[in-house]
Every structure is written in C-alpha cells, then in structure tokens.
ROKE-851048 format. One record per residue: residue number from 0; residue in one letter; x, y, z of N, C-alpha, C in turn. Coordinates in steps of 0.05 Angstrom, whole numbers, plus 5000, padded with zeros to 4 digits. Layout:
# residues N
seq:type:n.x:n.y:n.z:ca.x:ca.y:ca.z:c.x:c.y:c.z
NUM:a:X:Y:Z:X:Y:Z:X:Y:Z .
...
***
This chain:
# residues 81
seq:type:n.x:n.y:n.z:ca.x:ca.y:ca.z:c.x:c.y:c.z
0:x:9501:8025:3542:9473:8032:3540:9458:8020:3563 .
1:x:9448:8035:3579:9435:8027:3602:9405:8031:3592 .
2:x:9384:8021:3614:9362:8021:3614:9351:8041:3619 .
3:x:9345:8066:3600:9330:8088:3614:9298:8088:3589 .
4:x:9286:8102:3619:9260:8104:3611:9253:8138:3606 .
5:x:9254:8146:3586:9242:8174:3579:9223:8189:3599 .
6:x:9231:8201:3610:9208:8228:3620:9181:8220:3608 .
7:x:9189:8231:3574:9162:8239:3559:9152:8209:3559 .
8:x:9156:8184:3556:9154:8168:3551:9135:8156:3580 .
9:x:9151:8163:3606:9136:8154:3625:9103:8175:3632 .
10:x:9110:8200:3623:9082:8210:3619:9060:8206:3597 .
11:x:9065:8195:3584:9055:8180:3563:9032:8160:3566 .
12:x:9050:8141:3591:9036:8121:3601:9014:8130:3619 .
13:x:9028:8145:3641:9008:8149:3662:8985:8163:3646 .
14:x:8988:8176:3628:8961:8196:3616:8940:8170:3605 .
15:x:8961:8145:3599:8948:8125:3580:8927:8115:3608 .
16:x:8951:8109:3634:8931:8095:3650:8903:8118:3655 .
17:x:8913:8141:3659:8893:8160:3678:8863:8161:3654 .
18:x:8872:8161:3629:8847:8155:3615:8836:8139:3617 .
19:x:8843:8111:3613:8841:8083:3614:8811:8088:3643 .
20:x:8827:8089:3665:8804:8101:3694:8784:8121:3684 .
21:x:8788:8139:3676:8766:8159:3671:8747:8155:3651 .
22:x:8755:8131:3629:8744:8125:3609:8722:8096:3620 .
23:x:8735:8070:3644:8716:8057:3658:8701:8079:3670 .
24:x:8701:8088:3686:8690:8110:3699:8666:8113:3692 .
25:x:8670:8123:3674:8653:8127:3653:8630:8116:3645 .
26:x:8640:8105:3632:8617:8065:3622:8615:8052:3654 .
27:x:8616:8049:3673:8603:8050:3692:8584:8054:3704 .
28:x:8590:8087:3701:8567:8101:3708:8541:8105:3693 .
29:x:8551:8099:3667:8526:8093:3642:8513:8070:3651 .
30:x:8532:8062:3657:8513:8026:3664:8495:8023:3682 .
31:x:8511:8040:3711:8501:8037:3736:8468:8054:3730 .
32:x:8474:8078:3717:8449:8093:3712:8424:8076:3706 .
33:x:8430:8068:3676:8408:8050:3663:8398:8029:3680 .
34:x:8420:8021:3690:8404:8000:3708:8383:8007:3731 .
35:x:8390:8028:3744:8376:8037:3759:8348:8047:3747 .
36:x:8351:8060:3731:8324:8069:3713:8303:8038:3702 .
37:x:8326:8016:3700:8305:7991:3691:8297:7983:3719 .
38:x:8315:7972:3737:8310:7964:3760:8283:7975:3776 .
39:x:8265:7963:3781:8243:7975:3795:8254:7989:3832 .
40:x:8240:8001:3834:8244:8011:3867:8240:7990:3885 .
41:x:8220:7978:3880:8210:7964:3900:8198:7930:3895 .
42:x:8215:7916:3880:8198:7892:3868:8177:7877:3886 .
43:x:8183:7874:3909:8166:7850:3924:8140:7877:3936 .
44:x:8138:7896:3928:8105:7908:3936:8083:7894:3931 .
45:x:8066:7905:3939:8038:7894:3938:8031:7910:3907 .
46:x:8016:7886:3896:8013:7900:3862:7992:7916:3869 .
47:x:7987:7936:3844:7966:7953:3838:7941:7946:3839 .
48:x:7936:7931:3825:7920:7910:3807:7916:7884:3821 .
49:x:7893:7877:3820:7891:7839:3810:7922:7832:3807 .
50:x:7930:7808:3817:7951:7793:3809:7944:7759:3814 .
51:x:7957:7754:3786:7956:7717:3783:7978:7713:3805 .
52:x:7979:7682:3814:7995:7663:3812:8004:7649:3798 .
53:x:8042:7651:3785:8033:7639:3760:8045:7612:3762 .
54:x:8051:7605:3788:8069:7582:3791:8058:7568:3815 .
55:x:8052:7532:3811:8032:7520:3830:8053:7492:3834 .
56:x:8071:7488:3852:8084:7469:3860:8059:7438:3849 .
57:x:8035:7436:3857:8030:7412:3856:7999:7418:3840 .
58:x:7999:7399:3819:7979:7405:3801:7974:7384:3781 .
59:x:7948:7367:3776:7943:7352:3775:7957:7326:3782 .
60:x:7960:7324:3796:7977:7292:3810:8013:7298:3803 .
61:x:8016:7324:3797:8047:7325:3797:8058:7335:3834 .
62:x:8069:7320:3840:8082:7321:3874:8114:7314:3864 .
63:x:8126:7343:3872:8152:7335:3861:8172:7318:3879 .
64:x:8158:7323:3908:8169:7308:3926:8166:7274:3932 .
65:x:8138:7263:3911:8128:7238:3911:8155:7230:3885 .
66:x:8167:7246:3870:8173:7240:3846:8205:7229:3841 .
67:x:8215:7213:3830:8247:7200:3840:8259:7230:3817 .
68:x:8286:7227:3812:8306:7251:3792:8298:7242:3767 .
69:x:8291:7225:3762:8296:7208:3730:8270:7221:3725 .
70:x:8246:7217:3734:8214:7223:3733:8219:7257:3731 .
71:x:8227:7267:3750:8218:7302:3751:8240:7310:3720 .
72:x:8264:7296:3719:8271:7305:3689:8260:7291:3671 .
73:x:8251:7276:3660:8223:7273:3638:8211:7284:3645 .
74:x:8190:7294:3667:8165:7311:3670:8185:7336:3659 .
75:x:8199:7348:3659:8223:7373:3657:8218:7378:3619 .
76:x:8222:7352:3609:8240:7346:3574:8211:7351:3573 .
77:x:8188:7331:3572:8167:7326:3564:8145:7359:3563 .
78:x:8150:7362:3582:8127:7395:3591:8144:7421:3583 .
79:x:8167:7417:3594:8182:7444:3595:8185:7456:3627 .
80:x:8165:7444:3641:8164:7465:3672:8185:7445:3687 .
***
C-alpha cells in the first residue's frame, strides 16, 4: 500500500482552498467598504463651523516640561489628562 492521494479527494481540497479565498475576499471587501463610508474624506479640513480647542499643553501652572516622570504621572492618576 503506497501513498496515494485521490483525484476526488485532491479536488476537494483545492475547492476547500478556492472558497476559503473567495469567502476572505469577501469579508474584506465588507470591511474595506464600511470603513470607507465611516472614514471621513478629508479629516484635517478647515471645519464648517466655529471650532474649540480642546487640548492646551500648559494651563494653570501645569508645564509638562518644568515637571520630573513621577509628577506628570500623579498629575496623569490624580486628573486623568
């Protein structure tokens, strides 16, 4: 008894792989879609509207660069920012 591999058996597989691809394929392209539909065109435009700033490096006596690692993580635990 030698090692043989069936005809039907090796078409079996390849149909298994060729789905396997057509089936990523697939969910891919679902993915790639949605994303594109969430993803804005153009994020860094100039807004419509009025726009805040919502983030200010230095604010009331916080200088992160005056500040040692130990200090900016308690200011971190303590605030959250």
């Amino acid at each position: 008894m030698g090692m043989f591999i069936s005809f039907q058996r090796l078409l079996e597989a390849i149909k298994l792989i060729v789905l396997f691809f057509i089936t990523t394929f697939i969910f891919f392209s679902i993915i790639s879609f949605f994303s594109d539909v969430i993803k804005p065109s153009n994020p860094y435009r100039k807004p419509e509207r009025g726009a805040v700033k919502v983030m200010k490096v230095e604010w009331q006596g916080y200088a992160a660069a005056n500040m040692s690692a130990v200090d900016r993580l308690k200011f971190f635990y303590w605030f959250g920012e």
